[in-house]
C-alpha positions in Angstrom: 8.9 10.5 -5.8 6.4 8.5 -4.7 6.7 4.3 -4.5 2.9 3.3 -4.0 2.7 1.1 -7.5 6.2 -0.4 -6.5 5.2 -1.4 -3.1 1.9 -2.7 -4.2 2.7 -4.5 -7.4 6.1 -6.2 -6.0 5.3 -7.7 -2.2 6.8 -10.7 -1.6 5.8 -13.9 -3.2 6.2 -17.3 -1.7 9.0 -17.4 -4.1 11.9 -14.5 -4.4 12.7 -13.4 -8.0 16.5 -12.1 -8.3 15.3 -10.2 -11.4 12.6 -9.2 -11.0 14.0 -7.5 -6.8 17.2 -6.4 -8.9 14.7 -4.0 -11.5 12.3 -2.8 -8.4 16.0 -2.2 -6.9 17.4 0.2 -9.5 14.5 2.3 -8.9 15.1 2.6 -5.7 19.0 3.2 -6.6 17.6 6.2 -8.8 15.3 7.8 -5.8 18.5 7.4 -3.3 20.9 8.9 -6.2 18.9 11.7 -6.2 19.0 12.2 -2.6 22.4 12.1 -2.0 23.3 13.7 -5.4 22.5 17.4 -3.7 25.4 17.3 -1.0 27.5 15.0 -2.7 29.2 13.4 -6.0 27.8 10.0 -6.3 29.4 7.4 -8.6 27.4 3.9 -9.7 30.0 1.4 -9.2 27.5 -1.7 -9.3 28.2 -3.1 -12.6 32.1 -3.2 -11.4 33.1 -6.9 -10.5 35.3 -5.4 -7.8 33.0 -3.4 -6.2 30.4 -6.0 -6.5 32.4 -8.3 -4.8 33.2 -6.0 -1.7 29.0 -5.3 -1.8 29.8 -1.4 -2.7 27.3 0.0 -4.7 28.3 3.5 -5.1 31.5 5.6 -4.8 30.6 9.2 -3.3 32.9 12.0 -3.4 32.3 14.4 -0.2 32.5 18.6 -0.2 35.8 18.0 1.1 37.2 15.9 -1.3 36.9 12.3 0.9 35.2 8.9 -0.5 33.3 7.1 0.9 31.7 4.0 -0.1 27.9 2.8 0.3 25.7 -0.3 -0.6 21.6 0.6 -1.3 19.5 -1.8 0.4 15.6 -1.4 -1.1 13.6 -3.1 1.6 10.0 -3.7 0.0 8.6 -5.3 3.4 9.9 -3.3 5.7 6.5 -1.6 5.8 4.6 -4.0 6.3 6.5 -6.2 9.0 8.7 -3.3 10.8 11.9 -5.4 10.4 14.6 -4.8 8.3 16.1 -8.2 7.1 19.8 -8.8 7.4 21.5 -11.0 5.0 23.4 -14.0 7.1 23.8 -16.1 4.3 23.3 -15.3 0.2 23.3 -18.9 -0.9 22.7 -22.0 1.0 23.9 -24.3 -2.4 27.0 -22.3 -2.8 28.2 -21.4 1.2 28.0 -17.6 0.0 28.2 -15.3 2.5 25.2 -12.7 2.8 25.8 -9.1 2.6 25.3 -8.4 6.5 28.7 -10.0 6.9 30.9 -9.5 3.8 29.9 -6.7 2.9 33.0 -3.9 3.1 31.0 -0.6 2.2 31.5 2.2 4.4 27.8 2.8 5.2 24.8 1.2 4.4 21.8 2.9 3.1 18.0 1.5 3.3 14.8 2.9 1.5 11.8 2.0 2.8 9.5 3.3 -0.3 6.8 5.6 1.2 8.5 5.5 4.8 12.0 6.5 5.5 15.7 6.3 4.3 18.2 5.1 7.2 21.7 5.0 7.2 24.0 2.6 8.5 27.4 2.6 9.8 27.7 -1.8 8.5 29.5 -2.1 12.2 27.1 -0.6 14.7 24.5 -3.1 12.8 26.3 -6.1 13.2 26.8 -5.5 16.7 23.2 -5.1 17.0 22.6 -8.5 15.5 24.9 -9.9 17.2 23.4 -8.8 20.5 20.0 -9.4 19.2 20.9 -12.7 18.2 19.3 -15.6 20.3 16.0 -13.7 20.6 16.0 -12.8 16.9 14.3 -16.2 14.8 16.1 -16.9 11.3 14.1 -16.5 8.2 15.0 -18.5 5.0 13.8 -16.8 1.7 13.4 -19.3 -1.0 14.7 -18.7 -4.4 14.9 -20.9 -7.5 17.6 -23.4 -6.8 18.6 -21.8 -3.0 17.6 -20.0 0.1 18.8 -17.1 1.7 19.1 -16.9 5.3 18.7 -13.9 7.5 17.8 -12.3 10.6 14.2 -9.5 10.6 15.7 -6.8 12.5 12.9 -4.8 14.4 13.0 -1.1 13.0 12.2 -0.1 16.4 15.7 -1.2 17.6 17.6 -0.6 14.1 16.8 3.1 14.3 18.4 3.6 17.3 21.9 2.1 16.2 21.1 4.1 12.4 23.6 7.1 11.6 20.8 9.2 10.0 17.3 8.8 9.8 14.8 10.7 6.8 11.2 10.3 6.9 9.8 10.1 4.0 6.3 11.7 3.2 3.9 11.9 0.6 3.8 14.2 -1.6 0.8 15.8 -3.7 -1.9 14.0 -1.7 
């Protein structure tokens, strides 16, 4: 599966649209189903208040019978600026707390469409933030009505902290 007309059509605005990232997301949460689906059982749990509230995307049942929890992250500008962004705050109105910190999902799982999938252990991030911290510059994403607030992550240092790395290539060129 190939993500040129995503990449292309969706960059960034001046202005971020929920919605309109939440659609371009679900494709993204198709592509990574897939992925994992051949090693594993994989449950969508994102429509369930609980799990949305502990940022948990999907339920996945391993070979051996464990679970394990993971929240998709679909990282349109990665790309282009070689940093991942990590949510520090979800809502400047409301005080919300971004998913970099509440989040309670066992692993985390980017896509960078047309690049690479990496996978996340939520703690060996965090303490790469945190150690990144004063030479990292917040960036403040304006939505209608709020901001978010985060931190651009160079994937240079996130891939060495990531749990698994998967290039992506293009297929059928």
């Amino acid at each position: 599966m190939v993500f040129s007309s995503i990449s292309l059509t969706f960059m960034q605005t001046r202005e971020y649209d929920f919605e309109t990232q939440r659609k371009v997301g679900q494709e993204g949460e198709l592509f990574l189903d897939q992925w994992l689906s051949s090693a594993y059982k994989v449950f969508n749990v994102s429509d369930d208040i609980k799990y949305q509230q502990s940022g948990i995307d999907r339920v996945v049942t391993r070979s051996d019978g464990s679970i394990i929890t993971i929240e998709y992250k679909f990282d349109l500008t990665a790309k282009r600026t070689s940093n991942l962004f990590f949510e520090t705050i979800s809502n400047d109105k409301k005080l919300i707390p971004g998913w970099g910190w509440s989040s309670q999902a066992d692993y985390w799982i980017f896509l960078i469409p047309e690049q690479e999938i990496l996978v996340f252990k939520p703690g060996r991030l965090r303490a790469l933030v945190w150690e990144l911290q004063n030479s990292l510059k917040e960036k403040i994403i304006t939505n209608k009505g709020y901001n978010t607030i985060g931190y651009p992550i160079p994937l240079i240092q996130a891939r060495k902290v990531a749990f698994q790395i998967k290039t992506l290539y293009l297929e059928k060129l």
